[in-house]
C-alpha positions as CSV (number, residue, x, y, z in Angstrom):
1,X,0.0,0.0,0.0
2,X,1.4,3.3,-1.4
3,X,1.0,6.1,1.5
4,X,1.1,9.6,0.5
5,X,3.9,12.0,2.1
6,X,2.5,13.6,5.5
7,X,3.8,16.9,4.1
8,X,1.0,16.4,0.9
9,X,-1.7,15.6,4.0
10,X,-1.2,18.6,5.8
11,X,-1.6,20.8,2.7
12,X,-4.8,19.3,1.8
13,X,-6.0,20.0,5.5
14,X,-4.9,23.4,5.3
15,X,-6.6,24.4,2.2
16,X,-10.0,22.7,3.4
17,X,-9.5,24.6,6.2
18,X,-9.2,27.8,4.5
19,X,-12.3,27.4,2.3
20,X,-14.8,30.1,3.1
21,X,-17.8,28.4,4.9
22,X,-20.1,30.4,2.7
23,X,-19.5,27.5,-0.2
24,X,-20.8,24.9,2.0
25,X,-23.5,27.0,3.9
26,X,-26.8,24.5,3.7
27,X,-29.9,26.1,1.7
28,X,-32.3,25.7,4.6
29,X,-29.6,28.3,6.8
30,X,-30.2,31.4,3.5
31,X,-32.2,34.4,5.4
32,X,-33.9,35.1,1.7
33,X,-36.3,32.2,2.1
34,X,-40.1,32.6,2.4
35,X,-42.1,30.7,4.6
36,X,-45.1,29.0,2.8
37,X,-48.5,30.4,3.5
38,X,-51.5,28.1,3.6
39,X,-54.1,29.7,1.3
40,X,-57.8,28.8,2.8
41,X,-60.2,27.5,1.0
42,X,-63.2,29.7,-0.7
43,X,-66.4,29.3,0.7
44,X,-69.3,27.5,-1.7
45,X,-71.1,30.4,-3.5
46,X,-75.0,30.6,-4.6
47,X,-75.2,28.6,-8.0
48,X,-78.0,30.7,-10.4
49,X,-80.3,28.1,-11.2
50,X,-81.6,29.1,-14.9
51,X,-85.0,27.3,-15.8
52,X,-84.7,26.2,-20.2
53,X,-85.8,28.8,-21.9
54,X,-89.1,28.4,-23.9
55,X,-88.6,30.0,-27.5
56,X,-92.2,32.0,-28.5
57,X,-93.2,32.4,-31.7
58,X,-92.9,35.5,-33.9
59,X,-96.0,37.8,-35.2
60,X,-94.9,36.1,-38.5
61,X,-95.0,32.7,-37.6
62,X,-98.3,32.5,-35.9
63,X,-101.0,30.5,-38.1
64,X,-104.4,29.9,-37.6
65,X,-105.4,26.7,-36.3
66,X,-107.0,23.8,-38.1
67,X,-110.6,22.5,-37.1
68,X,-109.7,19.7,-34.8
69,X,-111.0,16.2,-36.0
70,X,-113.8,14.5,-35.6
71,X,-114.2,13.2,-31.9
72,X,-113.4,9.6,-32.3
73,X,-114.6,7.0,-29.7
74,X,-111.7,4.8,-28.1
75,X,-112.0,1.6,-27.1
76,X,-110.2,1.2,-23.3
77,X,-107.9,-1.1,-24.6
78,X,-106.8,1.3,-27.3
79,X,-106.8,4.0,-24.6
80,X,-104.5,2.0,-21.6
81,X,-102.1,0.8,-24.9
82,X,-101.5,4.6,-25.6
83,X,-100.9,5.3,-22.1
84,X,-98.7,2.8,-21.5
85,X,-96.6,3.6,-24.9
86,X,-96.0,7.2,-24.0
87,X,-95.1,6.4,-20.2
88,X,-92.5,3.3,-21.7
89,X,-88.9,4.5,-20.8
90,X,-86.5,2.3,-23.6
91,X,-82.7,2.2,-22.5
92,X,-80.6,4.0,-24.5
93,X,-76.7,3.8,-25.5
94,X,-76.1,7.3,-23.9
95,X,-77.8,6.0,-20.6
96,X,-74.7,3.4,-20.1
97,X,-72.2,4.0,-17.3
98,X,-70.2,0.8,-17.8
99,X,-72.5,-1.7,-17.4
100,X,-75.4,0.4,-15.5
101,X,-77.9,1.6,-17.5
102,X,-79.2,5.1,-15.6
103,X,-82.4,6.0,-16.2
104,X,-83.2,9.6,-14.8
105,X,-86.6,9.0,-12.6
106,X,-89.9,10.2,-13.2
107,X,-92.9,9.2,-11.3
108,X,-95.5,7.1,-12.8
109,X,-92.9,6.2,-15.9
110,X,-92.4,3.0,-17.1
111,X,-89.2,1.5,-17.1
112,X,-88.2,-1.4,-19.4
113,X,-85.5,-4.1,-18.5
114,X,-84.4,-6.5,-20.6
115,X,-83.1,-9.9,-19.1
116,X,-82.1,-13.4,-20.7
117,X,-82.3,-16.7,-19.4
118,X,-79.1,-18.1,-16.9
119,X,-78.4,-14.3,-16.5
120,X,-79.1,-12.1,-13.7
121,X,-80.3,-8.8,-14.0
122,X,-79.6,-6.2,-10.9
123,X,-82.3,-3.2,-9.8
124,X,-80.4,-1.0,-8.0
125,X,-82.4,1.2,-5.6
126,X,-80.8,4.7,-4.2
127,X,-78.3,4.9,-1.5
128,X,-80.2,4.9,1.8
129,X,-83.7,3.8,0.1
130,X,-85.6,1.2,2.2
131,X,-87.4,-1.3,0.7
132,X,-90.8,-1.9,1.2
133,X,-92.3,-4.2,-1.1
134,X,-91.5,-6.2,-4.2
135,X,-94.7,-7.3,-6.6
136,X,-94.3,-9.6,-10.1
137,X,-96.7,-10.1,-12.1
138,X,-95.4,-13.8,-13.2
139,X,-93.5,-15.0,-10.1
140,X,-94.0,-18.8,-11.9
141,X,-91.6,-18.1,-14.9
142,X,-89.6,-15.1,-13.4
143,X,-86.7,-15.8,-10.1
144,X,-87.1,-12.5,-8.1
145,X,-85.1,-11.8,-4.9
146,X,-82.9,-8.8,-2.7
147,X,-80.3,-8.2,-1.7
148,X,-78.2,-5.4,-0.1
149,X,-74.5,-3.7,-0.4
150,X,-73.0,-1.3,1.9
151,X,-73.3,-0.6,5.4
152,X,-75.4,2.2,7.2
153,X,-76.4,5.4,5.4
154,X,-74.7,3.8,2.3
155,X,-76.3,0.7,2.5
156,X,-78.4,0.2,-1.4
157,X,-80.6,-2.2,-2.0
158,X,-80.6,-4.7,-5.1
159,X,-83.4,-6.6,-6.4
160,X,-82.5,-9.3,-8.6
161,X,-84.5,-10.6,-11.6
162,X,-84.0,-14.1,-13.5
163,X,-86.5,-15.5,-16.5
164,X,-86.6,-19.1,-16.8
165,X,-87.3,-19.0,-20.4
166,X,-86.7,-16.3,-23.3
167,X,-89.8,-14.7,-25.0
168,X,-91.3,-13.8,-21.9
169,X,-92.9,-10.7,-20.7
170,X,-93.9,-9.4,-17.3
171,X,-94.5,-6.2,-15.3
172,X,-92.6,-5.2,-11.5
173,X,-93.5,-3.4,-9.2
174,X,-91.2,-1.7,-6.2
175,X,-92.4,0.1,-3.1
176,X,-89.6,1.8,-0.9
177,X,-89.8,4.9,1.9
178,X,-89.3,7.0,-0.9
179,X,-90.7,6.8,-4.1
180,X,-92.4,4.0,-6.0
181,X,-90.9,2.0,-9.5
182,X,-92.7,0.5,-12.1
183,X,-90.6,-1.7,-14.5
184,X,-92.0,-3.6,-18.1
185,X,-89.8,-7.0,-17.8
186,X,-88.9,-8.9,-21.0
187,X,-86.5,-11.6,-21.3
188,X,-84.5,-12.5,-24.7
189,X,-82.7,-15.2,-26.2
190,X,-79.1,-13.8,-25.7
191,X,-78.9,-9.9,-24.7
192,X,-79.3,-8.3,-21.5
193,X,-79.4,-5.9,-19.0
194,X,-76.9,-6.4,-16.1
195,X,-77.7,-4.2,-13.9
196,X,-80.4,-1.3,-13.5
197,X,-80.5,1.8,-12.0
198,X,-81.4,5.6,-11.4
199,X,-80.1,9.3,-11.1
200,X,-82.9,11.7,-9.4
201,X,-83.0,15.0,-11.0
202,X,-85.6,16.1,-8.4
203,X,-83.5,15.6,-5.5
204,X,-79.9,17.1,-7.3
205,X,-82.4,20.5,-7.6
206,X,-83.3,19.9,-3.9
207,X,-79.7,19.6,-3.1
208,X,-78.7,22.4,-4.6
209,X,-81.4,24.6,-3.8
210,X,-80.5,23.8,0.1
211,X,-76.6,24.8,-0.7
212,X,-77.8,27.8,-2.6
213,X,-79.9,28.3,0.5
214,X,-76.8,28.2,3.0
215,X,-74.7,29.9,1.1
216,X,-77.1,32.9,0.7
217,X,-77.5,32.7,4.7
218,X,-73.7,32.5,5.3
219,X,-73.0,35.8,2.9
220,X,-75.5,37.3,4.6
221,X,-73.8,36.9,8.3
222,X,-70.7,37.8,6.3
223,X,-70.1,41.6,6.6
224,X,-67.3,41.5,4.8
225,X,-65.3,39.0,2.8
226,X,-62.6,41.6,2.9
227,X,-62.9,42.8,6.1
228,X,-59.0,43.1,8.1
229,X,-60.2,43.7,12.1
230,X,-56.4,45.0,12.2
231,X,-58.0,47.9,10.7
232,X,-61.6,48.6,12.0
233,X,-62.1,52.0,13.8
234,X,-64.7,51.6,16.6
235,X,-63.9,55.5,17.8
236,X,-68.1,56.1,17.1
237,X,-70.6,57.2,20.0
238,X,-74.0,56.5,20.0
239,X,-76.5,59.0,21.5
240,X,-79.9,60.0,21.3
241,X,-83.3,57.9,22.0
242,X,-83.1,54.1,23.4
243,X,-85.7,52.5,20.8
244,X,-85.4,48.5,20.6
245,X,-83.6,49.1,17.5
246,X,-80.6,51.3,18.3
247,X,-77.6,49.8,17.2
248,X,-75.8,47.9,19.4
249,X,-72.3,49.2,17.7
250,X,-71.0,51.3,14.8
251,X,-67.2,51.0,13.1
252,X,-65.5,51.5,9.7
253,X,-62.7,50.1,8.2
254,X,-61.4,53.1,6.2
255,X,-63.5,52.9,3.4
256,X,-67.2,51.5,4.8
257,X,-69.3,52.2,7.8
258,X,-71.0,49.1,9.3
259,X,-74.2,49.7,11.9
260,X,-74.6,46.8,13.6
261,X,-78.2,46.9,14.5
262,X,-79.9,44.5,16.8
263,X,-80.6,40.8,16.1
264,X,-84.5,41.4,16.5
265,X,-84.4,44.4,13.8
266,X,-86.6,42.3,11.5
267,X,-89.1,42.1,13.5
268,X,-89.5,45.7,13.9
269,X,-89.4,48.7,11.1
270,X,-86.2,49.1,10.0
271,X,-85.4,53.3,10.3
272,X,-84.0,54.9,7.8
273,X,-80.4,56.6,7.6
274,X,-79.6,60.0,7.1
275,X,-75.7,62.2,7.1
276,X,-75.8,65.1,8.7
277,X,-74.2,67.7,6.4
278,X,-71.7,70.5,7.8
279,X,-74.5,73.2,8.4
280,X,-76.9,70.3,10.0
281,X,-79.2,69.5,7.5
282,X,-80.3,65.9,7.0
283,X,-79.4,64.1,4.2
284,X,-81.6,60.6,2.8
285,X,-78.0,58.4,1.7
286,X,-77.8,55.4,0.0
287,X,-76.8,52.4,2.1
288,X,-77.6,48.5,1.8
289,X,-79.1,46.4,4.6
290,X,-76.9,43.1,4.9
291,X,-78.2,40.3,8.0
292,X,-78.2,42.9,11.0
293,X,-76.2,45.6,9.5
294,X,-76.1,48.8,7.8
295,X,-73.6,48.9,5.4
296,X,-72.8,53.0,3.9
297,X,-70.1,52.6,1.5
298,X,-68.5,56.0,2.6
299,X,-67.7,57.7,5.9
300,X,-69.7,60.4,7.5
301,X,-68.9,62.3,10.8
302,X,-73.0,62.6,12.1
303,X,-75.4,60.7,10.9
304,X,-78.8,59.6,12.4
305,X,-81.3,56.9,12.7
306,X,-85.0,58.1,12.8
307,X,-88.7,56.6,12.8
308,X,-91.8,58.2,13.4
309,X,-93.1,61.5,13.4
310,X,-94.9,63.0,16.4
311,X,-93.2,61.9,18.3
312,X,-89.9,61.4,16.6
313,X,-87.3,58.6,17.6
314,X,-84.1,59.7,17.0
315,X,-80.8,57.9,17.5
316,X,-77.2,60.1,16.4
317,X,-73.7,58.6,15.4
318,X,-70.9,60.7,15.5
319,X,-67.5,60.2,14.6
320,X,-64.6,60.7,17.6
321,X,-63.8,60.1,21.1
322,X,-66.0,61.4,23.8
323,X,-66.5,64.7,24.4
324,X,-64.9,66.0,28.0
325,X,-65.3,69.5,29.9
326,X,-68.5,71.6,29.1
327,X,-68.9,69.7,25.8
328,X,-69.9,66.8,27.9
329,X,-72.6,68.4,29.8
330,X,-73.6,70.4,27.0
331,X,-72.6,68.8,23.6
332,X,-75.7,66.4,22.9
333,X,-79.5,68.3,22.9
334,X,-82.4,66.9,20.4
């Protein structure tokens, strides 16, 4: 083993030595880092629900109507085979998720499965949905059962449907805590439907009308989305009358005014606001009404709440601290 000369060793130790420890500093010692900041999530806004729009005809375009037909007298059979046709819901290729065909629900509809013999066809009820009943019209030549998936809230219901034989036709009937299904059954030589179920336009509306709903209510305790409390000036007096609706506090935040009002204000009559100009004179301002405040989107020094007539309720805001010396046994007169 070839050793190098100890002369060689102490020059490598001496220039290590004498290597600025600003090479090696680590990245995580650098002052110029920033910290990450955790950005919070946006609350859920109201989504506009917009109805399909009907198109009207033009002036144009409007034509005088033909006699109608001679009344023509239906036989009942004619008149249940017309009902049923138009109530028939057929599956179609768009209605396929995977293997599932979705049909979107519609009471009193009929739905139409098609099965095969040695196959099993599944129904598959809503999450949640508790069955009540199941009712075949041919229970001889058609295998019906249940079953269930899932555990608790999640826990859906399957009703399972078998014909013995192809060329068969037969009607189903489903009860549950809910709603009510009505199914046209017909078994064929080779294709089928595996499995069965449905979406619920009705209740997505509902759903959405409720978040709509909470969303509305949570903007309107919301003063501000904006609003820094670093930067709210509560330097306001109130004075004047003690209705039940004088504001419980008044504060701005450099650019607003906020009148929190009491919580009770909608049961009462809301008084309206007016700025007290430099000479005195009463001004009617624009201002918006959000939950239990006031909201005037500029400042004002005096301003004042009043209701009524004869007698008058009055309540005054004014800007600044408290007045001392003879403006505090003087300063405030109706």
């Amino acid at each position: 083993m070839i050793r190098p000369p100890l002369n060689v060793l102490a020059c490598l130790l001496a220039s290590a030595c004498a290597t600025s420890p600003e090479t090696y500093s680590s990245p995580a010692e650098r002052q110029d880092l920033v910290a990450a900041a955790l950005k919070a999530d946006e609350p859920e806004r109201p989504v506009e629900i917009v109805e399909t729009a009907i198109p009207l005809p033009l002036p144009g375009q409007l034509k005088p109507l033909d006699p109608p037909p001679p009344a023509t007298i239906s036989s009942p059979a004619e008149i249940i085979s017309k009902g049923v046709h138009a109530a028939r819901l057929e599956p179609t290729a768009d209605g396929y998720m995977n293997a599932i065909h979705v049909y979107p629900y519609t009471e009193g509809a009929l739905y139409c499965l098609y099965a095969s013999p040695g196959q099993v066809s599944d129904i598959a009820l809503q999450p949640g949905e508790i069955l009540v009943s199941v009712s075949a019209g041919d229970t001889v030549r058609w295998v019906v059962g249940d079953t269930s998936s899932g555990s608790g809230d999640d826990t859906q219901t399957h009703i399972l449907v078998k014909p013995v034989a192809s060329g068969l036709t037969t009607n189903l009937m489903i009860a549950t805590d809910r709603r009510t299904y009505h199914l046209e059954l017909t078994s064929l030589e080779t294709s089928y439907m595996a499995a069965l179920s449905w979406r619920y336009p009705a209740d997505e509306l509902a759903i959405l009308k409720s978040r709509n709903e909470s969303a509305r209510i949570r903007e309107a305790e919301t003063i501000s989305p904006s609003l820094n409390l670093s930067d709210l000036n509560f330097d306001y007096r109130i004075e004047g009358d003690r209705p039940d609706w004088r504001p419980v506090r008044v504060f701005d935040d450099g650019r607003q005014v906020f009148i929190q009002m009491p919580t009770n204000l909608a049961m009462t009559d809301a008084p309206p606001l007016f700025v007290l100009g430099k000479k005195g004179n009463a001004e009617l301002i624009n201002y918006r009404i959000r939950g239990s405040y006031y909201i005037v989107d500029h400042l004002f020094q005096a301003a004042e709440l009043r209701l009524g007539t004869a007698p008058q309720t009055i309540v005054r805001l004014r800007r600044g601290k408290e007045p001392v010396g003879f403006a505090a046994l003087f300063g405030d007169r109706k």
